[in-house]
BAFI-3210 file (N, C-alpha, C; in Angstrom, 3 decimals, decimal comma, padded with zeros to 6 digits):
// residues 278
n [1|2|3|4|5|6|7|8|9|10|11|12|13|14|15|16|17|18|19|20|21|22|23|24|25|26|27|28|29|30|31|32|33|34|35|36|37|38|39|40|41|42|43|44|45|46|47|48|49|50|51|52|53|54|55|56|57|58|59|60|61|62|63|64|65|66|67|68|69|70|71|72|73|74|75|76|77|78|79|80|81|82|83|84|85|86|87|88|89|90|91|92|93|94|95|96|97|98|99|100|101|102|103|104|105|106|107|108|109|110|111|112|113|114|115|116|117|118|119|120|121|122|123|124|125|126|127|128|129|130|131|132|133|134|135|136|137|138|139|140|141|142|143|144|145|146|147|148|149|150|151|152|153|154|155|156|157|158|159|160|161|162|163|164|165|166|167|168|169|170|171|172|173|174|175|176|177|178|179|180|181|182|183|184|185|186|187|188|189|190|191|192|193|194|195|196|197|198|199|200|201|202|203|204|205|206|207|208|209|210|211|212|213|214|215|216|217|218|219|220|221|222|223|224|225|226|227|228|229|230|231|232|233|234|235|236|237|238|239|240|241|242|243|244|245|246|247|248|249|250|251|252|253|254|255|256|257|258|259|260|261|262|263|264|265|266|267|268|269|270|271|272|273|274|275|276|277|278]
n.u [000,845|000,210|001,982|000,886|002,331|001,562|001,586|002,950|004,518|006,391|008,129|008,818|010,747|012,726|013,632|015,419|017,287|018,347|019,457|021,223|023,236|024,729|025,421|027,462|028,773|029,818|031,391|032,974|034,535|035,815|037,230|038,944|040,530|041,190|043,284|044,744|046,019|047,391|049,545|050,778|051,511|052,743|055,009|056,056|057,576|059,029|060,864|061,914|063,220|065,091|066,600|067,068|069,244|070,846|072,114|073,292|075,189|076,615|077,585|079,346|081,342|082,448|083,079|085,220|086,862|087,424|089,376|091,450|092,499|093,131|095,930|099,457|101,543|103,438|105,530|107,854|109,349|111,961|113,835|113,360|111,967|109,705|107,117|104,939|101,086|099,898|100,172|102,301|104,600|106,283|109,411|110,195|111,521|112,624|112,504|114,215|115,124|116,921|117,877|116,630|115,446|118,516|121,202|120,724|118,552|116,172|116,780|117,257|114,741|113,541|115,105|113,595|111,561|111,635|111,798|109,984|109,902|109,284|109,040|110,530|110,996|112,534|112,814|114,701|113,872|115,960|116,712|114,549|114,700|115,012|114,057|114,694|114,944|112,103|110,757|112,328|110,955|108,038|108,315|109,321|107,169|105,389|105,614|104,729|106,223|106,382|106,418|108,409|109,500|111,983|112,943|113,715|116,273|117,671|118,669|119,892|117,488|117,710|119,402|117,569|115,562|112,260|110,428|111,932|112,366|109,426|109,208|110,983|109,843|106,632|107,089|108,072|106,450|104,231|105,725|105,820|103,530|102,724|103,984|103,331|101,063|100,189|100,452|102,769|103,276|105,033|107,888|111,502|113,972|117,124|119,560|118,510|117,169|115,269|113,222|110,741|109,432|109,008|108,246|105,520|104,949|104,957|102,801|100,675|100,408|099,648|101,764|103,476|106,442|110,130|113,381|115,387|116,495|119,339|122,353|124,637|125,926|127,217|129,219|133,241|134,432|132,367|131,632|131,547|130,491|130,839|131,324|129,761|127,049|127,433|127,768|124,916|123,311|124,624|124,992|124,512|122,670|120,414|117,257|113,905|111,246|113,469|114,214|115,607|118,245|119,288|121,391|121,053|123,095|125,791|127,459|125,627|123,660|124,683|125,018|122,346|120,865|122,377|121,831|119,169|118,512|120,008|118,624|116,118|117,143|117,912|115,322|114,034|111,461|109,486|108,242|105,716|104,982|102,408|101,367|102,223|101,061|099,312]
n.v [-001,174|002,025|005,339|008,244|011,110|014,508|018,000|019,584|018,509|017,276|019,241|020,295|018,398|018,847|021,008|020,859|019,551|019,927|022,019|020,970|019,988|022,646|023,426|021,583|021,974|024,572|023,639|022,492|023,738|025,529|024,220|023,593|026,016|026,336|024,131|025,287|027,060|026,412|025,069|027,077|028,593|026,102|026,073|028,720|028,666|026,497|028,337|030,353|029,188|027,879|030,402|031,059|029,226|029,923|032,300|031,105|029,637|031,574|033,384|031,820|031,060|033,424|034,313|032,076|032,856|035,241|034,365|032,940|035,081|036,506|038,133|036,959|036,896|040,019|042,465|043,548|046,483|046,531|044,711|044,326|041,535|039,162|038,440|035,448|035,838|034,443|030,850|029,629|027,645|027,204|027,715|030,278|032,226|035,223|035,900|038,542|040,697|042,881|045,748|045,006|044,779|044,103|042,587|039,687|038,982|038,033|035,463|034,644|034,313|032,462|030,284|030,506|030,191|027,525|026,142|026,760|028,644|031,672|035,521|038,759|041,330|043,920|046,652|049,016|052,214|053,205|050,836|050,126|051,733|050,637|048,758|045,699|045,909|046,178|043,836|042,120|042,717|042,470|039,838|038,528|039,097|038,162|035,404|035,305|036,795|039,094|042,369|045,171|048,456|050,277|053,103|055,578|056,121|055,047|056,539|058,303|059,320|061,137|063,070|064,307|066,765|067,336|067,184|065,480|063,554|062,732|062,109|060,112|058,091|057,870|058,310|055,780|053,981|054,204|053,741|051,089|050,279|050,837|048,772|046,348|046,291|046,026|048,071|048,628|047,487|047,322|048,890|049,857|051,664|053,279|052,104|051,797|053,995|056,389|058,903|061,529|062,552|060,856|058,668|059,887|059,940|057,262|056,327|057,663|056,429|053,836|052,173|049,191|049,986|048,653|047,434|045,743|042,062|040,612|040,584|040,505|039,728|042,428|042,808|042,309|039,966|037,959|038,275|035,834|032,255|030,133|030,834|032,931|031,510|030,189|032,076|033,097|030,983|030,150|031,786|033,623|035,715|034,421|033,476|032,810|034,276|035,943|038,554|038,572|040,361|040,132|040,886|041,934|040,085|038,225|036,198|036,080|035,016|032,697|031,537|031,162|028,480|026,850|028,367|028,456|025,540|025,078|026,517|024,693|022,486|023,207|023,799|025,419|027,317|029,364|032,793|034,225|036,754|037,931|037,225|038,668|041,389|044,463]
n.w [000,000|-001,144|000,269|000,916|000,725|002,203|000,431|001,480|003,952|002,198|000,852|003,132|003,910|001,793|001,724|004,367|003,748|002,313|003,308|005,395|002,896|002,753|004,994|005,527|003,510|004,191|006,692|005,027|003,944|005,726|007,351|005,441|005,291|007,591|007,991|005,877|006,845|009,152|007,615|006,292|009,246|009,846|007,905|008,096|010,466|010,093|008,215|009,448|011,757|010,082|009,063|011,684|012,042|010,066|010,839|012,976|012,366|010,521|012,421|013,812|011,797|011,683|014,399|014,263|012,157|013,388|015,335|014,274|013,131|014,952|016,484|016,946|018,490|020,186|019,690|021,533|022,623|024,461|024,121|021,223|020,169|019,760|021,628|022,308|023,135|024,161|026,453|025,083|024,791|022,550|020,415|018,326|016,031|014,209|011,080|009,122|006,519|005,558|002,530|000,310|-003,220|-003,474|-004,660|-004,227|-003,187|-004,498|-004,991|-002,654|-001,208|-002,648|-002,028|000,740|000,767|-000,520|001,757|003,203|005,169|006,272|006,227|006,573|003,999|003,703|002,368|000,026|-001,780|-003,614|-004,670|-007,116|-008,924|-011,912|-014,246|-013,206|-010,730|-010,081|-010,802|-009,680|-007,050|-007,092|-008,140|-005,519|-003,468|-004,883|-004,266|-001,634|000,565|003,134|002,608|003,978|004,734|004,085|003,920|001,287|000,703|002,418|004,627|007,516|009,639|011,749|010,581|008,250|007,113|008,462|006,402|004,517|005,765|005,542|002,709|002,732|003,664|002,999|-000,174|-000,881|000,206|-001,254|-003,847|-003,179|-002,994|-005,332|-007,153|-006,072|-005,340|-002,593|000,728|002,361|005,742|007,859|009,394|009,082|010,125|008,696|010,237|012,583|013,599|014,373|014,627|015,980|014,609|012,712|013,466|014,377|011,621|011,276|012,917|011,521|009,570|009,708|010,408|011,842|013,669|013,710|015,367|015,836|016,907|017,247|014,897|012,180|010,101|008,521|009,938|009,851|010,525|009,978|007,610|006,075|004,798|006,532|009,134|009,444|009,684|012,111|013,994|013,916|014,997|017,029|019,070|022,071|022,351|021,685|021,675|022,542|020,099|019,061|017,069|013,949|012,016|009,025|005,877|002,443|001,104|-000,077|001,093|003,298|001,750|001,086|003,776|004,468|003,908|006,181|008,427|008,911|009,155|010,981|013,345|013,478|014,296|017,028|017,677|016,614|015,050|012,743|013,055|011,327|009,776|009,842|011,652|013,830|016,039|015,140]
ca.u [000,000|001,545|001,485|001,132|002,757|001,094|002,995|003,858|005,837|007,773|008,823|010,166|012,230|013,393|014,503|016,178|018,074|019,251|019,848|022,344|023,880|024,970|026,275|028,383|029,898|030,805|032,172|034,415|035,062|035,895|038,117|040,211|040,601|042,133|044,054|045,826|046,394|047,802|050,654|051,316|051,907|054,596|056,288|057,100|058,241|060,440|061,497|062,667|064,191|066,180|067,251|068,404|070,545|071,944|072,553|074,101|076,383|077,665|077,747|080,442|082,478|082,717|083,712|086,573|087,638|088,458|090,300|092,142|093,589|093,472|097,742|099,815|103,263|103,561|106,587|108,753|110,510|113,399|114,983|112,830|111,374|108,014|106,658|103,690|100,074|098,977|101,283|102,381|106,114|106,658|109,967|110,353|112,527|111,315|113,510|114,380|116,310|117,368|118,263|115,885|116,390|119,556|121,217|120,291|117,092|114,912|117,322|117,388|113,138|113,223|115,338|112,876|109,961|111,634|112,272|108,603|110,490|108,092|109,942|110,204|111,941|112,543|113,092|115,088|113,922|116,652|117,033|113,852|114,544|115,094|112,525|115,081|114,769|110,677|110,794|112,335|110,205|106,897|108,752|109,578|105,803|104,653|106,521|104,592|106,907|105,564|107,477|108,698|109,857|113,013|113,524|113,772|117,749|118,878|119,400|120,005|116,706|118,122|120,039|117,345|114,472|110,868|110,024|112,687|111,599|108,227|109,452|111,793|108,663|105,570|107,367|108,489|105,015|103,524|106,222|105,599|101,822|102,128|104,171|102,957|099,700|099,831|100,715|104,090|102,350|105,965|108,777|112,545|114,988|118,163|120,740|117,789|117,854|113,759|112,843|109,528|108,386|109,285|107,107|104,697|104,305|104,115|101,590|099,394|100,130|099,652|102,678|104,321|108,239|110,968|114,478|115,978|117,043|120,784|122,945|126,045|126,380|127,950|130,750|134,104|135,109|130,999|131,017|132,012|128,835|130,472|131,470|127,977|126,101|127,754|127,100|123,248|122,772|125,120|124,904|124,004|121,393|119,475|116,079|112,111|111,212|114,074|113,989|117,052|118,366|119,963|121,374|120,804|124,537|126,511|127,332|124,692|122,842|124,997|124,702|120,857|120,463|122,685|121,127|117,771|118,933|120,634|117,369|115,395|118,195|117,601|113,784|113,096|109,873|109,772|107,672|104,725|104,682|100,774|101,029|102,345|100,071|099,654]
ca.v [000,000|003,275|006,290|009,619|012,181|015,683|018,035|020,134|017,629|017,030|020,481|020,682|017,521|019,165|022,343|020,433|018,456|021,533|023,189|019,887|020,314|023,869|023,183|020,757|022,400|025,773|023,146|021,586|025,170|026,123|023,272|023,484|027,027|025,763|023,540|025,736|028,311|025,718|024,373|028,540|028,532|025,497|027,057|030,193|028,241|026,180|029,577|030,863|027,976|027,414|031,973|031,267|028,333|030,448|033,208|030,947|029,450|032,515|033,652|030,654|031,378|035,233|033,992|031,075|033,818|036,543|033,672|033,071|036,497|037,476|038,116|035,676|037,895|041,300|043,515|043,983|046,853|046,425|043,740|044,171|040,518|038,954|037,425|034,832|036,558|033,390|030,132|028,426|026,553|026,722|028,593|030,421|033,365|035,839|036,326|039,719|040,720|044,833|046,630|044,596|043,843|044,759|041,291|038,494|038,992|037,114|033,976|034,091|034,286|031,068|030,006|030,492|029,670|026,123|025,332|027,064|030,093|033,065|036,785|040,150|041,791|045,806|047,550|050,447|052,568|053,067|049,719|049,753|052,485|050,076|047,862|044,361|045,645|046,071|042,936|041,206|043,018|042,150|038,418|038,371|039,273|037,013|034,035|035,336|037,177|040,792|043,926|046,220|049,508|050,740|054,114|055,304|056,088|054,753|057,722|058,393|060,072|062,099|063,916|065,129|067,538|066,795|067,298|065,105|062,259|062,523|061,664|058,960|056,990|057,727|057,832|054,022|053,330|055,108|053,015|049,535|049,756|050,893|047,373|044,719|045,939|046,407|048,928|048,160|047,211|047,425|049,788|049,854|052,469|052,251|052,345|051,780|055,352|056,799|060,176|061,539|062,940|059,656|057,769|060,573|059,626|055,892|056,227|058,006|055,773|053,102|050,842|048,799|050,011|047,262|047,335|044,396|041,564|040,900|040,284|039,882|040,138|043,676|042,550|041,983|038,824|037,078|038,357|034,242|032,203|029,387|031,843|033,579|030,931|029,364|032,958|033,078|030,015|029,253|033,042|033,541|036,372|033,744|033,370|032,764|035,113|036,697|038,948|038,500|041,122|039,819|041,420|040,949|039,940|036,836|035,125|035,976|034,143|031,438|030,998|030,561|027,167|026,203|029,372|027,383|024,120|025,268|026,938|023,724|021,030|023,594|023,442|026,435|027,352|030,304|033,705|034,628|038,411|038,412|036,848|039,956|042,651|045,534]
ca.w [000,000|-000,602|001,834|000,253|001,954|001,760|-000,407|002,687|004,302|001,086|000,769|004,260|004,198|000,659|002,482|005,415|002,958|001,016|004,513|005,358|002,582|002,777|006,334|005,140|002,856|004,779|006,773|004,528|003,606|006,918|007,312|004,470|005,322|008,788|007,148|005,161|007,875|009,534|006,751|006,614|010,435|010,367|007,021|008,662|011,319|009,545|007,943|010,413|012,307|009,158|009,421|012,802|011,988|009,167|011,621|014,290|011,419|010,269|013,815|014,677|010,814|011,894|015,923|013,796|011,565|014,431|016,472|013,603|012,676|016,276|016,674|018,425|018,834|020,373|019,662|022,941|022,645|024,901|022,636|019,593|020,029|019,262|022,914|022,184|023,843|024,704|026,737|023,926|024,311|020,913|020,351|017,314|015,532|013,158|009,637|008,274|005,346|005,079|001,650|-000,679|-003,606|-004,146|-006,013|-003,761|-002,336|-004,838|-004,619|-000,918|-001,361|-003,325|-000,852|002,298|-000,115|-000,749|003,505|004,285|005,948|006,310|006,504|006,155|002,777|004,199|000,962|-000,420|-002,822|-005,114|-005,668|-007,471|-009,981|-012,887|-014,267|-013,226|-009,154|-009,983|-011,547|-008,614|-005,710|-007,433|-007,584|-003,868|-003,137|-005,800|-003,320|-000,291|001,605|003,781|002,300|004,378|004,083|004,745|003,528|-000,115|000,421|003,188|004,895|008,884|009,787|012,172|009,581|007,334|007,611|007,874|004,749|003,616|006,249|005,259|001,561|002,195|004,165|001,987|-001,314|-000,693|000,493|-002,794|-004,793|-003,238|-003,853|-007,636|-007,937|-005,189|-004,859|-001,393|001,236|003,940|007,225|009,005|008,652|009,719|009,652|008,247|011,245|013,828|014,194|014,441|015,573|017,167|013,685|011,821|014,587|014,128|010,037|011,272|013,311|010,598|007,807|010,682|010,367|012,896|013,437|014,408|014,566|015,766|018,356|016,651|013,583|012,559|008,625|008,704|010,457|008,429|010,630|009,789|005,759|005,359|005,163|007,529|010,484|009,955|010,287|013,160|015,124|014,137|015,452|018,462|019,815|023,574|022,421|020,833|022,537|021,453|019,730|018,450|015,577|013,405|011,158|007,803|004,804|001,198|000,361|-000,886|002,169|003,789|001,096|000,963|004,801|004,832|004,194|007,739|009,101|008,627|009,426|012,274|014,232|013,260|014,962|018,130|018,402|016,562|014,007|011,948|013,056|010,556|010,167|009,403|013,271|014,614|016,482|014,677]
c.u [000,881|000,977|001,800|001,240|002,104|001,842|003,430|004,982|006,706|008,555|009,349|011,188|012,807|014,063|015,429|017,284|019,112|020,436|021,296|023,075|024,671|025,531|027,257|029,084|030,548|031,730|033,440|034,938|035,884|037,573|039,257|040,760|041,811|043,091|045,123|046,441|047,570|049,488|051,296|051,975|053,174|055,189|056,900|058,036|059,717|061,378|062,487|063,198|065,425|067,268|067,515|069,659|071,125|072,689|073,238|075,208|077,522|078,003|079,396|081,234|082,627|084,100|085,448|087,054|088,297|089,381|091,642|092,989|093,559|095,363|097,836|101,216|102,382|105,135|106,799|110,130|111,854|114,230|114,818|112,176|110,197|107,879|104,745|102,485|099,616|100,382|101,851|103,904|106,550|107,742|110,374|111,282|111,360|112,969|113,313|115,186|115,902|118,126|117,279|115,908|117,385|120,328|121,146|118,956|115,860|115,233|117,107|115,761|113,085|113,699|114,488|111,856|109,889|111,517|110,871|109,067|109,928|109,529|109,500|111,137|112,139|113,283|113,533|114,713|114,285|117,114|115,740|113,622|114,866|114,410|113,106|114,564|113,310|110,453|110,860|111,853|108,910|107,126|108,349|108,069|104,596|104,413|105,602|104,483|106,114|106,749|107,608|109,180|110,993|113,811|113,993|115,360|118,430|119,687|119,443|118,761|116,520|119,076|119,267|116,054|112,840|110,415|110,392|112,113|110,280|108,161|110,169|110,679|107,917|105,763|107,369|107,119|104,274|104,192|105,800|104,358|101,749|103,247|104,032|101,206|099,061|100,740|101,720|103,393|103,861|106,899|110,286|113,411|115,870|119,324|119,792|116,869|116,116|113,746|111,116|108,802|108,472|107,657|105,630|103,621|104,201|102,562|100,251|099,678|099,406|100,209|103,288|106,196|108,859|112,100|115,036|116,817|118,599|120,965|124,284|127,092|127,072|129,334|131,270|133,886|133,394|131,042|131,845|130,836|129,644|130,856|129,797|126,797|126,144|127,310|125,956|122,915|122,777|125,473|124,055|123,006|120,140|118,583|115,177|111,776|111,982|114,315|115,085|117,065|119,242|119,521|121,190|122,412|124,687|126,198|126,597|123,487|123,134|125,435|123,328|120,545|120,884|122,388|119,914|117,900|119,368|119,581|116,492|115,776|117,816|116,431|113,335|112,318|110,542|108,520|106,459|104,528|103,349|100,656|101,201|101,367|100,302|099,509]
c.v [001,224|004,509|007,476|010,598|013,502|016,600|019,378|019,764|017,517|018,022|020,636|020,160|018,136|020,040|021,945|019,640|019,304|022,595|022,561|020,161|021,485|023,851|022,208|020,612|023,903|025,141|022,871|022,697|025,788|025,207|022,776|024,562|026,827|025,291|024,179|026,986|027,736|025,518|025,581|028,482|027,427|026,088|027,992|029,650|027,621|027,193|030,328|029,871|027,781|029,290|031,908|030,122|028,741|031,518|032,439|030,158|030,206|033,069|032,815|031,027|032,540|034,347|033,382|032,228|034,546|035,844|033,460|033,966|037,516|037,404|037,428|036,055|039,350|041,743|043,652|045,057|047,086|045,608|043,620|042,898|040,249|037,849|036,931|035,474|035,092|032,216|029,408|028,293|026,732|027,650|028,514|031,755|033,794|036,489|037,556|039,838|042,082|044,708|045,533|045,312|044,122|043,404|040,414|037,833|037,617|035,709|033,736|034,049|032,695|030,056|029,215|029,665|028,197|025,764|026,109|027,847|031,168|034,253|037,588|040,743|043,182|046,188|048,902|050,777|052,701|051,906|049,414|050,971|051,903|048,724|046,053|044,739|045,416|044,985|041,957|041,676|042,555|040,372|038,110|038,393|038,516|035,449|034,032|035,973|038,796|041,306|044,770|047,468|050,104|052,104|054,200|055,308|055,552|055,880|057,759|059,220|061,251|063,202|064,613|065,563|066,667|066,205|065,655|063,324|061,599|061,435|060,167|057,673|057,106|057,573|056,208|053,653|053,586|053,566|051,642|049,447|049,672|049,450|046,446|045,225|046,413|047,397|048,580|048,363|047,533|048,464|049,805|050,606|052,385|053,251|051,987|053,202|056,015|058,094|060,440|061,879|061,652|059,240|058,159|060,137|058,297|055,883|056,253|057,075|054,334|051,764|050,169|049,366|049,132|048,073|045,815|043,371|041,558|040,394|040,743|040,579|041,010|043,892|042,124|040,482|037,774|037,214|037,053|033,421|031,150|029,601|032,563|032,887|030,221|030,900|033,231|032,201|029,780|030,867|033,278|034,874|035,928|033,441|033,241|034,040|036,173|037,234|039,481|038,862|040,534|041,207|040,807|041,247|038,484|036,254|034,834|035,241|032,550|030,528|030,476|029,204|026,279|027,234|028,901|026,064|024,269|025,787|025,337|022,935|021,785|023,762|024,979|026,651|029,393|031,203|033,786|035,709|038,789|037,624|038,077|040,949|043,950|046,836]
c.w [000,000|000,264|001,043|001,332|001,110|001,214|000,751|002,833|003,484|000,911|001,799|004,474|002,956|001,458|003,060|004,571|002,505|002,010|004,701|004,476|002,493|004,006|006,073|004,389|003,264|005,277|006,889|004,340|005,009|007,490|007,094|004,816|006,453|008,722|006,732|006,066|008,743|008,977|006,672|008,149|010,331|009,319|007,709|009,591|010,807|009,425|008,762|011,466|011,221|009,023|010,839|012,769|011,326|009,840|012,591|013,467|011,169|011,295|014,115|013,153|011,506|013,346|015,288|013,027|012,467|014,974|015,487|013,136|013,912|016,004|017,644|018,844|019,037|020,324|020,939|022,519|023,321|024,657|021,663|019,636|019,970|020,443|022,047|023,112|024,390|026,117|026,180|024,648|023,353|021,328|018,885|017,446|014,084|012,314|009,180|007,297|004,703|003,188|000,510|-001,509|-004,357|-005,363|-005,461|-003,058|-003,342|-004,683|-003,148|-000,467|-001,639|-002,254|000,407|001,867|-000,176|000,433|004,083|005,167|005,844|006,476|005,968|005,429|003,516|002,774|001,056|-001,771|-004,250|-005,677|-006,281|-008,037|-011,188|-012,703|-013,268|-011,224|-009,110|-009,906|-010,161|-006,974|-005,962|-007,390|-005,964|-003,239|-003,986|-004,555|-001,885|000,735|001,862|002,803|003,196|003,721|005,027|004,307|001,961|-000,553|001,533|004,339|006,557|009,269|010,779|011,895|008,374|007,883|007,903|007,262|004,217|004,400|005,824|003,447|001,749|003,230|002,902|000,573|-001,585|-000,705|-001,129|-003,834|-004,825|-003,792|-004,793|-007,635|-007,656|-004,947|-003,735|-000,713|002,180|005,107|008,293|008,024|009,879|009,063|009,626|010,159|012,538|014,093|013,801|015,497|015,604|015,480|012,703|012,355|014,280|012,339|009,960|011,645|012,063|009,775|008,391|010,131|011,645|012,795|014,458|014,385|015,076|017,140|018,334|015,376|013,491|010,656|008,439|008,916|010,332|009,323|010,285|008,826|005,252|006,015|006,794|009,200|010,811|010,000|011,437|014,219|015,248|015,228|017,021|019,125|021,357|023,792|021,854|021,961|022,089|021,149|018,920|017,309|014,959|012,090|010,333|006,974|003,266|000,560|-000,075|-000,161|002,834|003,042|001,228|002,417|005,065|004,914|005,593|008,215|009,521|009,562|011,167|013,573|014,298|014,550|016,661|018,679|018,023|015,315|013,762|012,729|011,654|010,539|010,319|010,936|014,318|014,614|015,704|015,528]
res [x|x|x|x|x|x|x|x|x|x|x|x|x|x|x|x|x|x|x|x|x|x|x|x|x|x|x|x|x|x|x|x|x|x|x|x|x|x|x|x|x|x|x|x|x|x|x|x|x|x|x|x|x|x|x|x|x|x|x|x|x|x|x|x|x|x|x|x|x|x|x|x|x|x|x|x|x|x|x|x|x|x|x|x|x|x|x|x|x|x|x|x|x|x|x|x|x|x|x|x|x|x|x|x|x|x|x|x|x|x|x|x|x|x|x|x|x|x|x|x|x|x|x|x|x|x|x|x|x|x|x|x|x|x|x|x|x|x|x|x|x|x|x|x|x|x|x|x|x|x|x|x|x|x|x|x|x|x|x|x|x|x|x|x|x|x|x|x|x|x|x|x|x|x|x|x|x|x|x|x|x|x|x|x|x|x|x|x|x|x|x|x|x|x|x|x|x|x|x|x|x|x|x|x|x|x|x|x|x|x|x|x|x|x|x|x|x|x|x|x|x|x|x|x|x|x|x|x|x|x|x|x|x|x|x|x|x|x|x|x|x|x|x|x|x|x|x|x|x|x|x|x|x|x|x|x|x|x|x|x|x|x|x|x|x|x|x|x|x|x|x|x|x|x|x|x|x|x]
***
């Protein structure tokens, strides 16, 4: 038998049906909406979890970089030597070599370059008024080695004016850059010999000035390499740190290799100038 429903009733369960549906799809609407608010909320997160690990990365390279080019020698001037800042043991010496490059300097480079010997070239000017001295200062700095600056003549700086001081620093400085590139971070005058306005035109250019712990080269009875290398070595001013003045001559070239040899056999390591405090 069938049951006829009045057409009221049919129209309301139609409505209610229609109504259901429409709630059930704000819903899903509502839902998805959440949803995606949601997958936004952890992204950022990630996002930024992944910008502080890049920040605490470069954070710790920056920190390893400074520790790294923090200085590990200070200049002592009451012997000229380079004392370690920290407690290290290690004992080392620090290589110089005055009048660069007059005619042995780039050999005695190749030299250091072959035995892993770090140093400091101190340069004169006029030996780098013809293209062969350019030639072999842009070498020497090719190899490695710091440049110094040691005056454009050589001159006693307590013998010439101002003026004339002012020239025989900054010219040099002027010159090295137009052929290495770079600027002399240290500077040594010839004889030792530094006055208040010298000091004065370090400061500003802001170089370190040295002169020296000892040496020997100079002196007639050492200008034979196997006398001058037996006093580098076995000398009773020898100590850590000591910063040992060479020339650019013969013997003094043709002492380096037991000059070398001879620090080694005693327990000593080479200085790094880019270690020294500026």
């Amino acid at each position: 038998m069938k049951i006829l429903l009045p057409l009221g009733v049919i129209l309301l369960l139609t409505a209610c049906s229609f109504q259901s549906q429409e709630i059930s799809s704000e819903e899903k609407e509502i839902e998805q909406e959440n949803e995606k608010a949601d997958n936004q909320s952890k992204q950022e997160e990630t996002s930024h979890g992944e910008d502080n690990n890049d920040n605490k990365n470069a954070e710790t390279i920056e920190e390893t970089n400074n520790k790294e080019n923090e200085p590990k020698y200070q200049l002592r001037e009451s012997d000229w030597s380079l004392q370690p800042v920290d407690d290290s043991e290690n004992r080392n010496v620090l290589i110089t070599i005055d009048d660069a490059p007059d005619s042995y300097s780039l050999e005695m480079a190749e030299m250091l370059k072959e035995e892993d010997v770090p140093a400091i070239f101190f340069v004169n000017g006029h030996f780098l008024q013809d293209e062969q001295g350019r030639e072999d200062l842009k070498a020497i700095h090719d190899l490695g080695f710091e440049i110094g600056n040691h005056t454009m003549n050589h001159v006693s700086l307590n013998t010439v004016t101002e003026q004339e001081t002012l020239k025989e620093i900054n010219d040099l400085n002027d010159l090295i850059e137009d052929i290495t590139g770079e600027r002399p971070a240290f500077f040594r005058a010839p004889f030792g010999i530094n006055t208040d306005h010298s000091k004065a035109i370090l400061k500003e250019e802001e170089m370190t000035w040295m002169n020296w712990t000892y040496g020997y080269d100079w002196e007639e009875e050492y200008m034979e390499a196997d006398s001058l290398a037996d006093i580098m070595v076995d000398t009773e001013l020898l100590t850590n740190g000591a910063n040992l003045l060479m020339h650019d001559r013969e013997w003094t070239k043709e002492a380096l290799p037991d000059i070398i040899e001879g620090f080694r056999e005693k327990g000593y390591g080479f200085i790094h100038p880019s270690d020294i405090e500026q």
